[in-house]
NUMAR-953168 format. One line per 10 residues: number of its first residue (from 1); their letters; for each residue x, y negated, z negated of N, C-alpha, C. Coordinates in steps of 0.05 Angstrom, whole numbers. Atoms other than C-alpha are relative to their C-alpha. Example, Ala and Ser with C-alpha at 12.3 -4.5 7.8 and 13.67 -1.06 7.14 Angstrom:
BEGIN
1) AS) 18:24:0:246:90:-156:18:-24:0  -16:24:1:273:21:-143:-15:-22:-14;
This chain:
BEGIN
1) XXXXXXXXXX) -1:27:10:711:-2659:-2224:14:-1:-28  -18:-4:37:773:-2653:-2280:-2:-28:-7  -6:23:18:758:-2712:-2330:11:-2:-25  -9:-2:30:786:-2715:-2400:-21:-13:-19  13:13:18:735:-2765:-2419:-27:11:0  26:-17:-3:677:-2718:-2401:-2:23:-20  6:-16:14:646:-2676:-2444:-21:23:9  16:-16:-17:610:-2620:-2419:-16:17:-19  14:-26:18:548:-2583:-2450:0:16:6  -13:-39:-15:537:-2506:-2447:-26:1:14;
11) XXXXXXXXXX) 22:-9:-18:468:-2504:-2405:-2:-16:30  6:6:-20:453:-2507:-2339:-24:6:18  30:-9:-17:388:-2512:-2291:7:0:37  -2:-9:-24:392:-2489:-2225:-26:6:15  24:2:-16:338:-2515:-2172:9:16:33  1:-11:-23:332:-2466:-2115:-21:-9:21  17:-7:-26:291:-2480:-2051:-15:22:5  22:-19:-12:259:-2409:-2039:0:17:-46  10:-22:21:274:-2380:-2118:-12:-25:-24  13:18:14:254:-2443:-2156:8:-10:-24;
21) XXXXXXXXXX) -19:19:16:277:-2471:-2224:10:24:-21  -26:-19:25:331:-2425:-2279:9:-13:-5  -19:13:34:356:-2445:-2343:17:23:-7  -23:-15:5:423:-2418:-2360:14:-10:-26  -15:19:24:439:-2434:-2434:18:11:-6  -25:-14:11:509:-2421:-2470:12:9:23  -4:-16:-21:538:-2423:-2404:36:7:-11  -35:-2:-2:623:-2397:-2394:1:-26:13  -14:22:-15:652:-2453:-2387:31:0:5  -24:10:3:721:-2475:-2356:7:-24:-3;
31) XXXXXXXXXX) -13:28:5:719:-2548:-2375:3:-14:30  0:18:-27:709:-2571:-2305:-32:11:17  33:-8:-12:642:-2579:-2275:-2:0:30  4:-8:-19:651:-2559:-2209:6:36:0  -10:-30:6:689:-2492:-2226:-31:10:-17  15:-11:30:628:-2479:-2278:-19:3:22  24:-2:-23:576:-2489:-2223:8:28:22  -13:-30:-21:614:-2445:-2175:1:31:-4  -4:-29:8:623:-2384:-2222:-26:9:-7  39:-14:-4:543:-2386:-2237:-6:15:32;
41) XXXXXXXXXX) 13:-10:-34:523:-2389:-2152:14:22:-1  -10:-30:-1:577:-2327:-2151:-18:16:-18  18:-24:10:531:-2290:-2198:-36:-7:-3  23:16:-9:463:-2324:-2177:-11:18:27  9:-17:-19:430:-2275:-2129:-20:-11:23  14:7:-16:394:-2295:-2064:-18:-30:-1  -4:30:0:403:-2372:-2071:-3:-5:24  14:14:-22:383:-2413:-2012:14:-20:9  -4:26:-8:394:-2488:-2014:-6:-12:-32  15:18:20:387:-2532:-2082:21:-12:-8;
51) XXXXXXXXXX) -9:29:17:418:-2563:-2140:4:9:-25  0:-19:18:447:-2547:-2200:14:-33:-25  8:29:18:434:-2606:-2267:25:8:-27  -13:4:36:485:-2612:-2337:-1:-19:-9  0:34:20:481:-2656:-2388:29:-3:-5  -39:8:14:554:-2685:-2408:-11:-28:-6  -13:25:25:581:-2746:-2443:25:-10:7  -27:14:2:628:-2791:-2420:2:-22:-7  -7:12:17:662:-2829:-2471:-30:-2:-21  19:-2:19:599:-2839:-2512:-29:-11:14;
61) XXXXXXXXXX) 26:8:-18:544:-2852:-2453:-6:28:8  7:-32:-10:502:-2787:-2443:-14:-4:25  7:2:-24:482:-2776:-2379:-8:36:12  -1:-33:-10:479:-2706:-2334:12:-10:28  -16:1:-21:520:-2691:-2271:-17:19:20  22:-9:-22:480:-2665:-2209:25:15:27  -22:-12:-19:521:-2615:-2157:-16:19:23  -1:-7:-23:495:-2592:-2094:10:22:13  -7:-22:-14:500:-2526:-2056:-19:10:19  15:-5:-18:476:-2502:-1991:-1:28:11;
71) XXXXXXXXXX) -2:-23:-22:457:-2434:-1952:11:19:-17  -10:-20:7:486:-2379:-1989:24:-6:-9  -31:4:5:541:-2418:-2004:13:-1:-30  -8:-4:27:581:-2409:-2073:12:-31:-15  -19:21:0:617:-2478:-2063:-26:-20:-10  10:27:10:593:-2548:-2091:9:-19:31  2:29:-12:587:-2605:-2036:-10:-25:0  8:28:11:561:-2665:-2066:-9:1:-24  0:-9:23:561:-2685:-2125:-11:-36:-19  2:20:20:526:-2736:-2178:7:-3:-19;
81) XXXXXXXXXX) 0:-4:16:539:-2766:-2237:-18:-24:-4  18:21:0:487:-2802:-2269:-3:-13:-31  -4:9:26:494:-2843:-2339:-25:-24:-14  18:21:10:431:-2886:-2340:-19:14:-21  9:-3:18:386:-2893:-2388:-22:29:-3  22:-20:-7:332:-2844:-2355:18:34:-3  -16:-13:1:394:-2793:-2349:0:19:-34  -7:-1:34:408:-2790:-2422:-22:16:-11  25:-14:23:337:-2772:-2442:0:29:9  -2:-20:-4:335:-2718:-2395:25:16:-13;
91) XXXXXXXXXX) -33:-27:5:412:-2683:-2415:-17:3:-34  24:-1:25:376:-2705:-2488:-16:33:-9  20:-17:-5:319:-2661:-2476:15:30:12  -15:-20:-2:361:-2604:-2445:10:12:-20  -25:-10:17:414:-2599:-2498:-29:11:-15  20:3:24:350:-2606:-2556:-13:34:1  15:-28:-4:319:-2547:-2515:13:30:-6  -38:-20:11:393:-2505:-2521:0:6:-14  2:1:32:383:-2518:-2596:-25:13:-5  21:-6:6:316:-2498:-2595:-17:-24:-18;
101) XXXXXXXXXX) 14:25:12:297:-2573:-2624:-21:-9:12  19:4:-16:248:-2577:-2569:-15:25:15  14:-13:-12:195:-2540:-2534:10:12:31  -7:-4:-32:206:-2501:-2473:-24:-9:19  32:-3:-18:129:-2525:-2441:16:-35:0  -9:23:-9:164:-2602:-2455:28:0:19  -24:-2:-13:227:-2584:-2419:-1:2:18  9:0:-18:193:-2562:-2362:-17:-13:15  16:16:-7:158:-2613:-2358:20:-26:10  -14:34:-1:207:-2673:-2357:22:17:26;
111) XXXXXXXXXX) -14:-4:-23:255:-2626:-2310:-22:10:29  -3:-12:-18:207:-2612:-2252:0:-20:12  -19:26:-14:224:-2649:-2192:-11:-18:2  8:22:-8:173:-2692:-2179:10:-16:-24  -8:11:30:186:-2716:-2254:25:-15:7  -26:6:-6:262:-2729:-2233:2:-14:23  9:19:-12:244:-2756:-2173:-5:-35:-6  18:31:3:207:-2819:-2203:27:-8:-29  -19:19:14:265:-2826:-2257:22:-2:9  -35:-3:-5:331:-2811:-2227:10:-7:25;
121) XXXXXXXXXX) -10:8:-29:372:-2847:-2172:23:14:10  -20:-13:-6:400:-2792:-2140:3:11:33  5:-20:-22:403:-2767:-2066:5:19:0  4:-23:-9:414:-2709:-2076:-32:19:-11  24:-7:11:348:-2699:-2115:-24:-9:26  17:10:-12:312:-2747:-2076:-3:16:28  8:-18:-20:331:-2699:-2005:-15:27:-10  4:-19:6:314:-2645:-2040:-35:12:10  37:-5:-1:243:-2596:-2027:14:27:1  -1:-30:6:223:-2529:-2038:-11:12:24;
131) XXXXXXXXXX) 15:-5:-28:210:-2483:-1976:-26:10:-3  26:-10:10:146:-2452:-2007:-8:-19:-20  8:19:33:111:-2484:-2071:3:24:-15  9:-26:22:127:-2445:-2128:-20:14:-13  31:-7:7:76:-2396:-2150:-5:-16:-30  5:17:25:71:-2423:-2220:-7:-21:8  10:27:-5:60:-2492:-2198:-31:-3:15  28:-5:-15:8:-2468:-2146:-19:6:-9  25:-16:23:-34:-2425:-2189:1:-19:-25  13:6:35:-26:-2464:-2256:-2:-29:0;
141) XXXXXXXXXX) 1:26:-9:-22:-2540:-2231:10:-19:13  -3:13:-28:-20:-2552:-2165:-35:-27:-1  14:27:0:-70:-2621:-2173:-28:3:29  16:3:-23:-110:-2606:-2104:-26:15:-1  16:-11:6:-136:-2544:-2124:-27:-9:-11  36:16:22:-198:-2577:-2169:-5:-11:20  3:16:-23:-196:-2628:-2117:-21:6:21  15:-18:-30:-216:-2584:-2060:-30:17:-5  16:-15:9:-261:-2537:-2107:-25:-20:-3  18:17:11:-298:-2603:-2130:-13:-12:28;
151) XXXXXXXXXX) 22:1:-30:-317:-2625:-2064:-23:14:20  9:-19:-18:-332:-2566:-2033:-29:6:-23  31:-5:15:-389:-2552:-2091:-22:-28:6  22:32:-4:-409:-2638:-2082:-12:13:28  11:4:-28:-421:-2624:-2008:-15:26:9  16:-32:-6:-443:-2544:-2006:-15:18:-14  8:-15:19:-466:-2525:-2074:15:18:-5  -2:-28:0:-460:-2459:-2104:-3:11:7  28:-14:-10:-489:-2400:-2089:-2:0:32  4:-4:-26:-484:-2414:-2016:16:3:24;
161) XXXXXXXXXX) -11:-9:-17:-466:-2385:-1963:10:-25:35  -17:16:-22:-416:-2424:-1907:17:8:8  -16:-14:-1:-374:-2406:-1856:28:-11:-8  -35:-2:8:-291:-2401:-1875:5:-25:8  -19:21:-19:-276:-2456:-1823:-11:-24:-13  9:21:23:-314:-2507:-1873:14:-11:-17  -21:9:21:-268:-2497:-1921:27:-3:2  -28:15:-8:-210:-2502:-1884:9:-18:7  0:24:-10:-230:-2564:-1859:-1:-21:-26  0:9:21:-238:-2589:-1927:27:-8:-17;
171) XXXXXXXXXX) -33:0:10:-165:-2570:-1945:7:-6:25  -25:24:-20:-136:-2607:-1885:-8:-23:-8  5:28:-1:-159:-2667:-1912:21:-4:-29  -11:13:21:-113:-2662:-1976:30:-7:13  -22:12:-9:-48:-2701:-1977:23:23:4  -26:-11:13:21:-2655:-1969:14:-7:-19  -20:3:18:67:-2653:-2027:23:-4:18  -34:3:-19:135:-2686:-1999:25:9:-16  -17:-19:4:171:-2642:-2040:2:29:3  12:-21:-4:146:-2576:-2008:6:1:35;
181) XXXXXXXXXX) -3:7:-26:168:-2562:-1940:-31:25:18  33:-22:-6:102:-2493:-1940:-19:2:-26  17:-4:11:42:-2501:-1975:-24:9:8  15:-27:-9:2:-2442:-1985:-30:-6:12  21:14:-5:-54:-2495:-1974:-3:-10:31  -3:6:-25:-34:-2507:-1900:7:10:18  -10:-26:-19:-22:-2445:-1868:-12:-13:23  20:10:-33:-42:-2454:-1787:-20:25:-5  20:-18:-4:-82:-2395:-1805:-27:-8:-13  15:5:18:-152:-2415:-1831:-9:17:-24;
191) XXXXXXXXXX) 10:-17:21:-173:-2359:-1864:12:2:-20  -24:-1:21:-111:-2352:-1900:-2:-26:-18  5:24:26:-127:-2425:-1928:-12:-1:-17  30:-6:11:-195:-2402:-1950:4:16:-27  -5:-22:15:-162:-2340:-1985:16:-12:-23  -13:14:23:-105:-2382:-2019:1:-6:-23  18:6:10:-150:-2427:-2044:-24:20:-30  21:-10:26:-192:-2375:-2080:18:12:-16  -15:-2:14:-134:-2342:-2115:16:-14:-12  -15:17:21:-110:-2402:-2146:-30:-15:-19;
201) XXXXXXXXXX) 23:10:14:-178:-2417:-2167:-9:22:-15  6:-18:21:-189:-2344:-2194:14:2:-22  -24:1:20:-121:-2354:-2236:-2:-17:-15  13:21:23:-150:-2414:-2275:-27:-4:-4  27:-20:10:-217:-2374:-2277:-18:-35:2  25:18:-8:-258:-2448:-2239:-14:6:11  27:-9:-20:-296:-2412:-2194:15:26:20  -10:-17:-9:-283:-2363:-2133:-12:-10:32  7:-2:-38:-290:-2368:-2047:2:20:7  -4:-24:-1:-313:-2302:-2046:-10:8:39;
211) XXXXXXXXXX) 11:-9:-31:-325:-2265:-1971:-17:18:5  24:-11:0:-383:-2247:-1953:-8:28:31  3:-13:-20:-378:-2231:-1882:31:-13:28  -27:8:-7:-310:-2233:-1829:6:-33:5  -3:21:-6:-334:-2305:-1816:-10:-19:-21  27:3:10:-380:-2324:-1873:9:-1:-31  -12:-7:24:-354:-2343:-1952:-30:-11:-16  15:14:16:-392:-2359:-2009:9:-7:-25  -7:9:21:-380:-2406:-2063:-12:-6:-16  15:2:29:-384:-2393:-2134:15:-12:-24;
């Protein structure tokens, strides 16, 4: 996309499908933001399907440009530009983070997708989903987790012993994330839900669904 009136910053975020979200600051640039996207995915290792975000500036409206890549592919096939107001804060917030004017825990915060989702009118965001849930999100705030934990103590206590298939029945009742195409929360396997479950609950140290016996957990 050669413009003259575009200005192009040096960082780039790159949303993968199976590897998940990379920040690439001070990128090489050639002054065209398709070529610039292209020469990252060439050195971008076991890429999938996603999306790859810059902030720019054309004429004096900041915005970010949104580019599209599929399957292993190195190429760009669709491509946003987006100049609204919601735009701006994000490239904003990007550049700020470049500089180090901002936090990397707020940066990650305003780029993950659901976040971009609810500000940005983009299809190519809006098709977007991840084929797994990222572990970070799962283990450190995935929203269900407590959810599931808090029920399952309202209705079973502590301390007591129930079998597996309880609690897997417990976690089919939460909603799917519709930006998640496998969550580790909905395996067809039950046990495996049971297990999930307690390692994202031992990793924010709320409790544990420990096993007691091949059919038989107990929750503490």
């Amino acid at each position: 996309m050669p413009n003259k009136e575009l200005t192009l910053k040096d960082t780039m975020i790159l949303y993968d499908r199976d590897m998940g979200i990379s920040i690439y600051p001070n990128i090489r640039s050639y002054d065209n933001l398709t070529d610039d996207a292209e020469w990252l995915l060439e050195r971008t290792p076991q890429k999938t399907r996603g999306f790859i975000i810059r902030p720019v500036t054309k004429n004096t409206k900041e915005g970010i440009w949104i580019g599209e890549y599929n399957h292993n592919s190195n190429q760009i096939n669709r491509q946003d530009l987006l100049l609204t107001e919601e735009a701006a804060k994000l490239g904003k917030t990007i550049t700020d983070h470049s500089h180090r004017r901002t936090t990397e825990r707020k940066l990650m915060k305003q780029i993950e997708i659901n976040q971009l989702k609810k500000g940005l009118e983009s299809r190519i965001i809006e098709h977007f989903k991840y084929y797994t849930c990222p572990t970070e999100r799962f283990y450190q705030t995935c929203t269900h987790i407590k959810k599931v934990y808090t029920e399952l103590t309202r209705k079973h206590g502590k301390r007591n012993r129930i079998p597996y298939t309880l609690v897997a029945q417990e976690i089919a009742k939460t909603k799917p994330c519709q930006d998640v195409i496998v969550c580790p929360l909905m395996t067809p396997n039950l046990f495996e839900r049971a297990l999930n479950l307690d390692k994202a609950l031992k990793s924010r140290k709320l409790g544990r669904i420990r096993l007691i016996t091949s059919d038989i957990i107990e929750i503490t």
